[in-house]
TORGU-579879 format. One line per 8 residues: number of its first residue (from 1); their letters; for each residue z negated, y, x negated of N, C-alpha, C. Coordinates in nm, 2 decimals, padded with zeros to 4 digits, always signed. Atoms other than C-alpha are relative to their C-alpha. Layout:
NUM	A	Z,Y,X,Z,Y,X,Z,Y,X; ...
***
This chain:
1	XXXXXXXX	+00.09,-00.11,-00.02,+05.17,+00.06,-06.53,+00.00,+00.05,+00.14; -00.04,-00.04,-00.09,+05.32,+00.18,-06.21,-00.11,-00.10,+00.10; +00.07,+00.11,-00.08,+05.20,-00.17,-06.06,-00.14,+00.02,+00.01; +00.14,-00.01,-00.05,+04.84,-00.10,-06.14,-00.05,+00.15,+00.03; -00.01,-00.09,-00.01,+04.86,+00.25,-06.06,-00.05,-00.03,+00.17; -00.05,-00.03,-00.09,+04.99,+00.14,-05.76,-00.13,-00.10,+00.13; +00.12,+00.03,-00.06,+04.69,-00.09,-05.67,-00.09,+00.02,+00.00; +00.17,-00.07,+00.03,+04.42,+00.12,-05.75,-00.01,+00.07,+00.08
9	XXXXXXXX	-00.01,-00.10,-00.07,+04.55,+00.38,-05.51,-00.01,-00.11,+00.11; +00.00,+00.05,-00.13,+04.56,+00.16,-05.23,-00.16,-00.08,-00.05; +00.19,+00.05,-00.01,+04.18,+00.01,-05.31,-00.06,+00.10,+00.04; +00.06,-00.14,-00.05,+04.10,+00.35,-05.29,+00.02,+00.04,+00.13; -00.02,-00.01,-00.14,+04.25,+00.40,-04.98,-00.07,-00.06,+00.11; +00.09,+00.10,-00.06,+04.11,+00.06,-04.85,-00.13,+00.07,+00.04; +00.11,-00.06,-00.04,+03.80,+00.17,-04.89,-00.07,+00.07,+00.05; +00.01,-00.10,-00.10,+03.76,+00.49,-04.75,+00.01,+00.00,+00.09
17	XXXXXXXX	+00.01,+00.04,-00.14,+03.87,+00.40,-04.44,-00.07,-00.11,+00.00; +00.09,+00.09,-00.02,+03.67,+00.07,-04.44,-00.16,+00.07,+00.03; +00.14,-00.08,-00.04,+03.37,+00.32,-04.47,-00.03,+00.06,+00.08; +00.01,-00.07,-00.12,+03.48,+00.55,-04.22,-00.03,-00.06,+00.14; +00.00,+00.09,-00.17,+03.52,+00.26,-03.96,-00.15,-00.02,+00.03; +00.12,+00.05,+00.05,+03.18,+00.15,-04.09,-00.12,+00.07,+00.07; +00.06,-00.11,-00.04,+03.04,+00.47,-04.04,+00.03,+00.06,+00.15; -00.07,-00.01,-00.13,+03.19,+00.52,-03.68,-00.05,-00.13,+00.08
25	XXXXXXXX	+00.03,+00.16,-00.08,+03.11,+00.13,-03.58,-00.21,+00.05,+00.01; +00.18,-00.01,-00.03,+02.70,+00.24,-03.66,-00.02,+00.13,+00.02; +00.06,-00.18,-00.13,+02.72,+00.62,-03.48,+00.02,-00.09,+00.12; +00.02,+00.12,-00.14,+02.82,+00.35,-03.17,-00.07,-00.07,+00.03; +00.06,+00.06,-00.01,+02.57,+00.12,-03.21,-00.12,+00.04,+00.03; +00.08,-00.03,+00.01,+02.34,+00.33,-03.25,-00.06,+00.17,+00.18; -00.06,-00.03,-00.12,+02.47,+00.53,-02.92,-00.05,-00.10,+00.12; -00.03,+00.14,-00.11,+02.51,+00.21,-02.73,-00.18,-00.05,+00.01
33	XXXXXXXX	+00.14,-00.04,-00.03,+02.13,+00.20,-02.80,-00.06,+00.06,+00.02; +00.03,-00.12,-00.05,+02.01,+00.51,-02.68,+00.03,+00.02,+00.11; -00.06,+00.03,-00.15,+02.20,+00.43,-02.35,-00.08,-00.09,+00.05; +00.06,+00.10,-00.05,+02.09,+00.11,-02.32,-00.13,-00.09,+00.03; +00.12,+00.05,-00.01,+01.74,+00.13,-02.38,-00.08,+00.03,+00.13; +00.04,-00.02,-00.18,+01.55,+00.07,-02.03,-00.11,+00.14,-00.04; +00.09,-00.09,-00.02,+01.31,+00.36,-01.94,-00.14,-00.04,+00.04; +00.16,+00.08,-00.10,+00.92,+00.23,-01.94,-00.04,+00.10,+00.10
41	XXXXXXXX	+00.06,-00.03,-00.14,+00.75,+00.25,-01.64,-00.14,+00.07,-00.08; +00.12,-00.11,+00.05,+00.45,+00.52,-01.68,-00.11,-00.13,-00.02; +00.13,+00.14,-00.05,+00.11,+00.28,-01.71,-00.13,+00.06,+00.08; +00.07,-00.02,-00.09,-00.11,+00.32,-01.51,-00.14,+00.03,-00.04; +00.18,-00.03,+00.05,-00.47,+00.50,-01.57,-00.06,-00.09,+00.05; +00.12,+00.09,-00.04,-00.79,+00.30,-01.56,-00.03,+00.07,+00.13; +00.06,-00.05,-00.14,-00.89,+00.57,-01.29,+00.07,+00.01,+00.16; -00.03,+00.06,-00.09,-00.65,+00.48,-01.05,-00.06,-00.15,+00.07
49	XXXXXXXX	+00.02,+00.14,-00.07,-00.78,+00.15,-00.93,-00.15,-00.01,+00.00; +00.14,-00.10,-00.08,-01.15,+00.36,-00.87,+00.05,-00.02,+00.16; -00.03,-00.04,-00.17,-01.17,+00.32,-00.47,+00.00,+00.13,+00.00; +00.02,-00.13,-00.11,-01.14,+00.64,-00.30,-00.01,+00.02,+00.11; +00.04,-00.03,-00.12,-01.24,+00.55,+00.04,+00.04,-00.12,+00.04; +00.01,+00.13,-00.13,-01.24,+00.32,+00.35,+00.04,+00.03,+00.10; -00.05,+00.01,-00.13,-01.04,+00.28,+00.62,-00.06,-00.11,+00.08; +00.03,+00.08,-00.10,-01.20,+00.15,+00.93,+00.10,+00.05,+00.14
57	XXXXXXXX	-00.04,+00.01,-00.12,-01.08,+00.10,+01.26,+00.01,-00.11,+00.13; +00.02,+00.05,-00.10,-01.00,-00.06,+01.59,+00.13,-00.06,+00.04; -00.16,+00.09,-00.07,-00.73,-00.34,+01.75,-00.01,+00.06,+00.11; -00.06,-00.11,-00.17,-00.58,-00.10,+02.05,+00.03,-00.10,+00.06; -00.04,+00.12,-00.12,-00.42,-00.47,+02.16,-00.11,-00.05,+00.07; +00.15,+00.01,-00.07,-00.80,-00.60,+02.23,-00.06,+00.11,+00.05; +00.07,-00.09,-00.03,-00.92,-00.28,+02.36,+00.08,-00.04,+00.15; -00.06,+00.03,-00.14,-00.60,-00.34,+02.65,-00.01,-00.10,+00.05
65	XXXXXXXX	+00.03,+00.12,-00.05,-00.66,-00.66,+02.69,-00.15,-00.05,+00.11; +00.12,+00.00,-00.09,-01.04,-00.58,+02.79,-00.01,+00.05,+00.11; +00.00,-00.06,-00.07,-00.92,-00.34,+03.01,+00.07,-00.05,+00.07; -00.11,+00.02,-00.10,-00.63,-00.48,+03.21,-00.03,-00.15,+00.03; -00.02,+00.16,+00.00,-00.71,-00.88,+03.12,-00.15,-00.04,+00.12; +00.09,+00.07,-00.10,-00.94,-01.09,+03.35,-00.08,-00.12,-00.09; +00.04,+00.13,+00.09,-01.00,-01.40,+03.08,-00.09,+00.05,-00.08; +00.07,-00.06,+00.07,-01.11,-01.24,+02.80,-00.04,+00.11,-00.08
73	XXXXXXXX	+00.05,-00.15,+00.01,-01.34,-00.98,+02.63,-00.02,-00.01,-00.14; +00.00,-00.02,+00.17,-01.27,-00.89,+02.23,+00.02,+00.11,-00.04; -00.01,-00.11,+00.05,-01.37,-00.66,+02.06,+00.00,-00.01,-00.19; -00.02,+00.02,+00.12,-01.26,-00.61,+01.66,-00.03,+00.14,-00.08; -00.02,-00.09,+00.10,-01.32,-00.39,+01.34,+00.06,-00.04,-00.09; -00.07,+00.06,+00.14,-01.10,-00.38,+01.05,-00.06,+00.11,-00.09; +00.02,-00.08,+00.11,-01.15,-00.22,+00.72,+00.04,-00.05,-00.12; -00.04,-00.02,+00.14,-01.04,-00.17,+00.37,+00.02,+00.09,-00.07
81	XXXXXXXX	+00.13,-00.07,+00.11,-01.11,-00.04,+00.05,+00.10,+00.00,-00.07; -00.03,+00.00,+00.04,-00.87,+00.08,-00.19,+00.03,-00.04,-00.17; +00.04,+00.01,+00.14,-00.82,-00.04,-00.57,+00.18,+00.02,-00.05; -00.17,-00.03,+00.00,-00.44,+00.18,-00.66,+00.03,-00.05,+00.08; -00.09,+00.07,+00.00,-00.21,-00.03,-00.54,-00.03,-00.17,+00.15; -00.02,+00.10,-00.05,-00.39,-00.30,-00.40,-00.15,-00.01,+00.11; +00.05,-00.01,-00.06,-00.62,-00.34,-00.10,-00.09,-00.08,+00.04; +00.06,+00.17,-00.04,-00.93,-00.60,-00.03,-00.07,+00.09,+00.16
89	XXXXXXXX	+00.00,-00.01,-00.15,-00.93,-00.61,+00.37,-00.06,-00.09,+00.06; +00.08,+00.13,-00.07,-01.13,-00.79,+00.61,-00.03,+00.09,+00.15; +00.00,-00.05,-00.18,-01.20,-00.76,+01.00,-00.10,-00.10,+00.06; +00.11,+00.06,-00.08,-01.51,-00.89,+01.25,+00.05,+00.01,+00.12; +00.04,-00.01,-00.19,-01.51,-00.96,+01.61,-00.07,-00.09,+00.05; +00.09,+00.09,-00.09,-01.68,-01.10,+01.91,+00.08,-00.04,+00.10; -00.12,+00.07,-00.09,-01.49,-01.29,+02.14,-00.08,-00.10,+00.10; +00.06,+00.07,-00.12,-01.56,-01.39,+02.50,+00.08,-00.07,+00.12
97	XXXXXXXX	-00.15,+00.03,-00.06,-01.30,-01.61,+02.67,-00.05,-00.08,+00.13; +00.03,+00.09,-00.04,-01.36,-01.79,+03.00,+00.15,-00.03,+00.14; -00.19,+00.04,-00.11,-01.03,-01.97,+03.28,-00.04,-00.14,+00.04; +00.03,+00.19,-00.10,-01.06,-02.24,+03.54,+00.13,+00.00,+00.04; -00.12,+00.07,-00.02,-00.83,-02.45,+03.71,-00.06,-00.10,+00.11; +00.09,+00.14,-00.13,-00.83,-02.74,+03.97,-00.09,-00.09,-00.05; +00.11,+00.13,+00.01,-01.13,-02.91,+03.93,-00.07,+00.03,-00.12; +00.11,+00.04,+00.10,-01.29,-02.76,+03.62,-00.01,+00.17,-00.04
105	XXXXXXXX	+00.03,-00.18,+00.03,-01.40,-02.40,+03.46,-00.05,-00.04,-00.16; -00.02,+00.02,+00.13,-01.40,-02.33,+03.08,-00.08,+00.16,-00.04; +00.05,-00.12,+00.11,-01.61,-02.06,+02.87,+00.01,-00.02,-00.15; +00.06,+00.02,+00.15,-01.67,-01.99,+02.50,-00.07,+00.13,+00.00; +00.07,-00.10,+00.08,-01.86,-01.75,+02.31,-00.01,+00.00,-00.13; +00.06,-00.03,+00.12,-01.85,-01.64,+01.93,+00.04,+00.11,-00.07; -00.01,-00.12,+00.05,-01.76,-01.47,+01.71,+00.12,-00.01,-00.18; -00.06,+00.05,+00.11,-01.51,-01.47,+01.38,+00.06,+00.13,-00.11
113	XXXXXXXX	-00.04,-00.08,+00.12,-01.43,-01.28,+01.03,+00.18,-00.02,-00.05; -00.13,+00.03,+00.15,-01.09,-01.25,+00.80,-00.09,+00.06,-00.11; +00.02,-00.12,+00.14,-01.10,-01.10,+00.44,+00.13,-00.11,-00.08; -00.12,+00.05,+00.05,-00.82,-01.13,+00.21,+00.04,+00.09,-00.08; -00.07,-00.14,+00.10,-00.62,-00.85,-00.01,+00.16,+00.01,+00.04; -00.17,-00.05,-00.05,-00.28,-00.64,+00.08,+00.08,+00.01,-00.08; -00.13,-00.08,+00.07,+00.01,-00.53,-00.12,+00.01,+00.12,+00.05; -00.10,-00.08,-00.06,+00.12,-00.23,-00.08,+00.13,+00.11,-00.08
121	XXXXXXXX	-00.04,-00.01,+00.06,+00.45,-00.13,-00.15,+00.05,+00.13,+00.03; -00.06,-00.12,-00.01,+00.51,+00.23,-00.10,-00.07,+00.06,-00.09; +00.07,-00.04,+00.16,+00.43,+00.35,-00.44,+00.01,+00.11,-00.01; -00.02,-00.15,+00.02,+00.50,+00.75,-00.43,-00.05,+00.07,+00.13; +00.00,-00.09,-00.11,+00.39,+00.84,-00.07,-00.10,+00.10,+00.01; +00.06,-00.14,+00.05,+00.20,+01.18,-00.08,-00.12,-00.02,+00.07; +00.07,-00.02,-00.12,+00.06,+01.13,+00.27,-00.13,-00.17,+00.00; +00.09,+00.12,+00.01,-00.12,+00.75,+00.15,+00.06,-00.11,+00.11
129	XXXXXXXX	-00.05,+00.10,-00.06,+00.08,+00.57,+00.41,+00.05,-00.13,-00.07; +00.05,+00.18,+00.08,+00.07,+00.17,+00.34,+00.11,-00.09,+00.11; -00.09,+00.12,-00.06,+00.36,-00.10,+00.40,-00.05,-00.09,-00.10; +00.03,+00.13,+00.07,+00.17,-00.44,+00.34,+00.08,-00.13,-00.01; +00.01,+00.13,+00.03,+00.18,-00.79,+00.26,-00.12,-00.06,-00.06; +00.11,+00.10,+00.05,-00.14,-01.05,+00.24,-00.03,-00.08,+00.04; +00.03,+00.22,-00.06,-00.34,-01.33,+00.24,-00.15,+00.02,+00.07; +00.19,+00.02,-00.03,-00.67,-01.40,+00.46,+00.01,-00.16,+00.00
137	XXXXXXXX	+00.04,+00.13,+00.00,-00.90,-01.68,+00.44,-00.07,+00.08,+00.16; +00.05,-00.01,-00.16,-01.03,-01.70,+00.84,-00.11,-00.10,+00.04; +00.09,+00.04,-00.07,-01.35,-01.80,+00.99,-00.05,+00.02,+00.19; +00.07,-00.02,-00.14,-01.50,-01.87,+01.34,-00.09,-00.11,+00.02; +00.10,+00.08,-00.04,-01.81,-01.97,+01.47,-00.02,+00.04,+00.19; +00.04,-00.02,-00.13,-01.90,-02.03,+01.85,-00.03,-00.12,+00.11; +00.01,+00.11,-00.11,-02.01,-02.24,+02.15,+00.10,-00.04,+00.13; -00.11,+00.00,-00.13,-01.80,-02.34,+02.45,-00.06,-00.13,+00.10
145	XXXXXXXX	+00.10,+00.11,-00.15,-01.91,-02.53,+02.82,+00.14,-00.03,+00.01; -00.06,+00.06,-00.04,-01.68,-02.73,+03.01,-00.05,-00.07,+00.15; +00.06,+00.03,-00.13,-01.75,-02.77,+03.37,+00.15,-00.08,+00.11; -00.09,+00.06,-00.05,-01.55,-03.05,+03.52,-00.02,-00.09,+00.13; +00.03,+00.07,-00.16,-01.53,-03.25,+03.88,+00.02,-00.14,-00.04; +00.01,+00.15,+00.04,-01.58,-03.61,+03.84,+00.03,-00.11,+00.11; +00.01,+00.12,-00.09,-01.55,-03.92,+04.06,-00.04,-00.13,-00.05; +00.07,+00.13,+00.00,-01.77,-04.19,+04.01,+00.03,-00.14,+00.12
153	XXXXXXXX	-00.06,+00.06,-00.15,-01.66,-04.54,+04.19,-00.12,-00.01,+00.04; +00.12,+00.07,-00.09,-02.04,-04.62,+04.23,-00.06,+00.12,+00.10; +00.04,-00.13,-00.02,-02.15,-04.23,+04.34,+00.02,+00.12,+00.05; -00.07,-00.13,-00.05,-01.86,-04.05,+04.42,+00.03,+00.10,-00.10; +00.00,-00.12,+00.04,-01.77,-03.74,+04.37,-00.14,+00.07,-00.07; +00.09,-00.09,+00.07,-01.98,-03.54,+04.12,+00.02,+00.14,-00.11; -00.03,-00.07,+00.08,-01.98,-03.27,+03.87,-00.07,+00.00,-00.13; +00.01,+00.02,+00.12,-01.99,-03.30,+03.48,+00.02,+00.12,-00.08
161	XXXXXXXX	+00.02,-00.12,+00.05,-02.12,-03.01,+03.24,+00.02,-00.08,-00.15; +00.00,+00.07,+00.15,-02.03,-03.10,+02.90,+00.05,+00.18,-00.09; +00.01,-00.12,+00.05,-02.13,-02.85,+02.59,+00.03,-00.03,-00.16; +00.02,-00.01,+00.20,-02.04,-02.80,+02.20,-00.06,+00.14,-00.07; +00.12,-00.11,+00.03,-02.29,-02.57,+02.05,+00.02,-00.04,-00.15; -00.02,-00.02,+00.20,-02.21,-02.42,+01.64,+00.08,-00.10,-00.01; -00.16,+00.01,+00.00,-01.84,-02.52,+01.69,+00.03,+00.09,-00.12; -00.04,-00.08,+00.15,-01.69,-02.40,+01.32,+00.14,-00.03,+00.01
169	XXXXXXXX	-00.15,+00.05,+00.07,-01.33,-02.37,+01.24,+00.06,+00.13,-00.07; -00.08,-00.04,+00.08,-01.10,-02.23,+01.00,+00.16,+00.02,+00.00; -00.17,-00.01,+00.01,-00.76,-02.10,+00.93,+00.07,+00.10,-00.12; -00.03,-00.08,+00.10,-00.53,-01.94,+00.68,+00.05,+00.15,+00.08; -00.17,-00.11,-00.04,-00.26,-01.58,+00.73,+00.05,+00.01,-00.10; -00.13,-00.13,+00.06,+00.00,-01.40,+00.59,+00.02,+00.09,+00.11; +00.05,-00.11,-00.10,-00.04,-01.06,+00.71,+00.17,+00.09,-00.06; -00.08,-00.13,+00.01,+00.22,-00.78,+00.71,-00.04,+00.11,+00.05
177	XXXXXXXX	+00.06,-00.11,-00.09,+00.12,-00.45,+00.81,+00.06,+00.16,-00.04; -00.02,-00.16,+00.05,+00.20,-00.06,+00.83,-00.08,+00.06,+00.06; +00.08,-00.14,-00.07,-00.01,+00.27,+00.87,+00.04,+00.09,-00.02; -00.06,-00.09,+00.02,+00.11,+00.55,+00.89,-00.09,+00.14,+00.04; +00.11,-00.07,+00.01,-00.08,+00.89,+00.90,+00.06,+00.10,+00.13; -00.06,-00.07,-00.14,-00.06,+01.04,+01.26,-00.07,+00.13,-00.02; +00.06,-00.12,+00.00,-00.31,+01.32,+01.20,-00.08,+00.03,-00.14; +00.09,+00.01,+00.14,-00.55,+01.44,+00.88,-00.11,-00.11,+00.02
185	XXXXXXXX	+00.10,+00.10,+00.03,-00.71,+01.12,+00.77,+00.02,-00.13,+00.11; +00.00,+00.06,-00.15,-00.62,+00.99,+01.13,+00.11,-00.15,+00.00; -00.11,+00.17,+00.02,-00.36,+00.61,+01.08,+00.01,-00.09,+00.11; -00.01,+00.12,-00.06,-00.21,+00.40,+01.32,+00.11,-00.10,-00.04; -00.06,+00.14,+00.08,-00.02,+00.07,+01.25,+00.00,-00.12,+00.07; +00.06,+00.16,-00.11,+00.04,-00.29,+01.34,-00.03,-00.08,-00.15; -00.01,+00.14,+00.10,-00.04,-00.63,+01.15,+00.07,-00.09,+00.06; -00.07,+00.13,-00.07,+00.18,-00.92,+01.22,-00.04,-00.08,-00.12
193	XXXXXXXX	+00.07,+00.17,+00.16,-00.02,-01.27,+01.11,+00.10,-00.08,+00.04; -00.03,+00.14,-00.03,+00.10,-01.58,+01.08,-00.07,-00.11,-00.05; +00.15,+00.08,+00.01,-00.22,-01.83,+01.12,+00.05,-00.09,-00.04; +00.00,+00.08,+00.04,-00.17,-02.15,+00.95,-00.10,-00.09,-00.02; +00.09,+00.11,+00.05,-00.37,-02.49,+00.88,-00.13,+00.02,+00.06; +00.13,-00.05,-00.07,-00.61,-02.41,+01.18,-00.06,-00.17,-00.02; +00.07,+00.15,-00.03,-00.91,-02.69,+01.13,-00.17,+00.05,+00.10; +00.08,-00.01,-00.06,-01.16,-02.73,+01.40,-00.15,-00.11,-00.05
201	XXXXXXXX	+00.13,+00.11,+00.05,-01.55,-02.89,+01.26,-00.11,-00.01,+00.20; +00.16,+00.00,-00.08,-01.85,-03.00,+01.50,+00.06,+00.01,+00.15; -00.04,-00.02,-00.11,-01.65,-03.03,+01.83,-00.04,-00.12,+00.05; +00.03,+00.15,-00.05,-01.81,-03.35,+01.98,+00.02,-00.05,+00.11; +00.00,+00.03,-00.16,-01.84,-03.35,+02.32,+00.14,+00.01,+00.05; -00.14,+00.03,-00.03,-01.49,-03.30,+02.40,+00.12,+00.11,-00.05; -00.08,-00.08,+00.07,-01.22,-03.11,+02.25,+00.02,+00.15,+00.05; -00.03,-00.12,+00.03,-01.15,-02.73,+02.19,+00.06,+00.06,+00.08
209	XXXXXXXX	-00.08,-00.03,-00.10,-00.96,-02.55,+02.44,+00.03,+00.15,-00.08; -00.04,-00.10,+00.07,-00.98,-02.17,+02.26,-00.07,+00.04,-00.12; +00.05,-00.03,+00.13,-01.08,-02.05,+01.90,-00.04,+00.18,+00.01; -00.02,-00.11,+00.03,-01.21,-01.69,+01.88,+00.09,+00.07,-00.17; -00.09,-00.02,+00.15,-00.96,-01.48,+01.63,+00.12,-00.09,+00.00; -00.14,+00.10,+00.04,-00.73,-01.75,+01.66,+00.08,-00.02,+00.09; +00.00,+00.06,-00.13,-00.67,-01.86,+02.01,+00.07,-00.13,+00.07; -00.02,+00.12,-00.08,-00.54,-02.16,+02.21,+00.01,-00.13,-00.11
217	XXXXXXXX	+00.03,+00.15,+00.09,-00.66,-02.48,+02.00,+00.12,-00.08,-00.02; -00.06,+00.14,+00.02,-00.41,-02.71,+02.06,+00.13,+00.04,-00.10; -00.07,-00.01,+00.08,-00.17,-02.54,+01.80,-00.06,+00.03,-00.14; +00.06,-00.03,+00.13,-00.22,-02.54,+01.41,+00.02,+00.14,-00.04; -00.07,-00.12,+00.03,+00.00,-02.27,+01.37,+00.08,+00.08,+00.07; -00.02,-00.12,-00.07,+00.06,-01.95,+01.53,+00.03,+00.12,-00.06; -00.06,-00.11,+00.09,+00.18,-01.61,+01.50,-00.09,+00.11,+00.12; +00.08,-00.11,-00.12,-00.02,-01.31,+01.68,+00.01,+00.15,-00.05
225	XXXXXXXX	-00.04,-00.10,+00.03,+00.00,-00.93,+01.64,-00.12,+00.12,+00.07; +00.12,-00.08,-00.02,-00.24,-00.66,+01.65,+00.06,+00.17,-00.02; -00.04,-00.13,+00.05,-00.21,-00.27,+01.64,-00.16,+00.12,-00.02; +00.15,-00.05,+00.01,-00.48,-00.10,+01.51,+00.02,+00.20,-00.02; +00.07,-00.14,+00.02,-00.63,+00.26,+01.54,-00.11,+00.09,-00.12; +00.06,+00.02,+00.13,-00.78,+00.37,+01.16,-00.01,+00.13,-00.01; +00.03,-00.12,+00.00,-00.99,+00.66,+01.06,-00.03,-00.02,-00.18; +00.02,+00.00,+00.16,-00.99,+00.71,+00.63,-00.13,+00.09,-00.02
233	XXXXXXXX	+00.13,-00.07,+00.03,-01.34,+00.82,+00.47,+00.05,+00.03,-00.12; -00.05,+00.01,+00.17,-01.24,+00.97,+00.14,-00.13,+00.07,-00.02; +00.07,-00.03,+00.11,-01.49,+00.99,-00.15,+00.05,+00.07,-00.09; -00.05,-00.09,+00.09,-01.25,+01.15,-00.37,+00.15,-00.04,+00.04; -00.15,+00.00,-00.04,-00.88,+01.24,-00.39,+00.04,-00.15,-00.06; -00.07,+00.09,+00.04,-00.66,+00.97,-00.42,+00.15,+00.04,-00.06; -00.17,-00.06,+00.07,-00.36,+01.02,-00.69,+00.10,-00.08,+00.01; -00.10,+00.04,+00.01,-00.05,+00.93,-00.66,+00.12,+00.00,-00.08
241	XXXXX	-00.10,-00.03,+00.13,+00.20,+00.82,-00.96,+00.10,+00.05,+00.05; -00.09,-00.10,+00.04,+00.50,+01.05,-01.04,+00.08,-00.14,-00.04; -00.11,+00.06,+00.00,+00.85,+00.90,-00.99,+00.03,+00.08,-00.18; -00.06,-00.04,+00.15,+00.98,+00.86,-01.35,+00.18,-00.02,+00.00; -00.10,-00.09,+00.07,+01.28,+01.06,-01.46,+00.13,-00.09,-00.08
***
């Protein structure tokens, strides 16, 4: 009698603490989940990714270059268009290059576009300031002379004009860029490209010497740098998401 007395009391016992642990193991679990659950990121309104304006502006490096340089004369606009987060950018110019040398003289004339989309990763800034990353697809169209000194054995000395007229080429980037807001609405910045897979079409008469937008032909790939002067047009405020808590 004692014996089963004496095992009933300890089942009893067993159990109660088996429950208490039980009960203690799932207040921790349920702990350890409440800790461990990540914090979602806010989502993002439809009305965010509404433009609210256009930044245009001007490359200050081609502005010094027309002023101080002797070769060539370029002038550029950039611009881009908001959508939240992410930026579709593009830039025109006209470009007028010309350089001699012993025995021959060299012009071009055209003219060439980007367009592409930015990143930008400064996600909370109040003031709208933009640290990029993107891609352009790159065009140029233009003509170029070639005025060279000759020697004929039947004739002699002579001089030879050779011309390629609706010269096309192409090239990729990867752009990086910052603007920063110097006055109300007012942004300056640089871009650093790096041109890739330059192809030149329609060059017949004799090869390429400079590319508007791109510049010195005989490389595929190049790296160039621009600093531009940007004025923002806003159509409406632009919001900026709230750091989550």
């Amino acid at each position: 009698m004692r014996l089963i007395l004496s095992c009933l009391f300890f089942s009893f016992i067993s159990s109660t603490l088996f429950a208490q642990i039980s009960d203690s193991s799932a207040e921790i679990d349920s702990t350890e989940q409440r800790i461990e659950q990540p914090t979602k990121e806010p989502r993002v309104p439809k009305s965010f990714y509404i433009p609210t304006g256009i930044r245009i502006g001007t490359d200050v490096v081609a502005l010094g270059v027309n002023t101080f340089g002797n070769n060539r004369q370029r002038y550029e606009v950039q611009a881009d268009v908001d959508f939240h987060r992410i930026y579709l950018a593009g830039s025109y110019g006209i470009n007028q290059y010309q350089t001699s040398g012993d025995g021959f003289n060299y012009s071009n004339d055209g003219n060439y576009f980007r367009i592409g989309l930015d990143a930008d990763f400064l996600k909370f800034d109040p003031d709208h300031n933009t640290l990029t990353f993107g891609l352009r697809y790159a065009r140029a169209k233009f003509s170029e002379t070639l005025t060279t000194d000759m020697v004929s054995p039947v004739y002699g000395p002579y001089e030879e004009n050779l011309t390629n007229d609706a010269v096309r080429a192409r090239w990729f980037e990867m752009t990086t860029g910052l603007r920063v807001m110097v006055l109300q609405n007012l942004y300056m910045g640089y871009t650093f490209r790096i041109q890739l897979n330059r192809r030149i079409f329609d060059s017949e008469n004799f090869r390429t010497y400079d590319v508007p937008g791109f510049g010195r032909a005989e490389f595929n790939n190049r790296w160039t740098f621009n600093y531009y002067l940007v004025y923002r047009i806003a159509w409406r405020e632009k919001q900026v998401m709230e750091k989550s808590r």
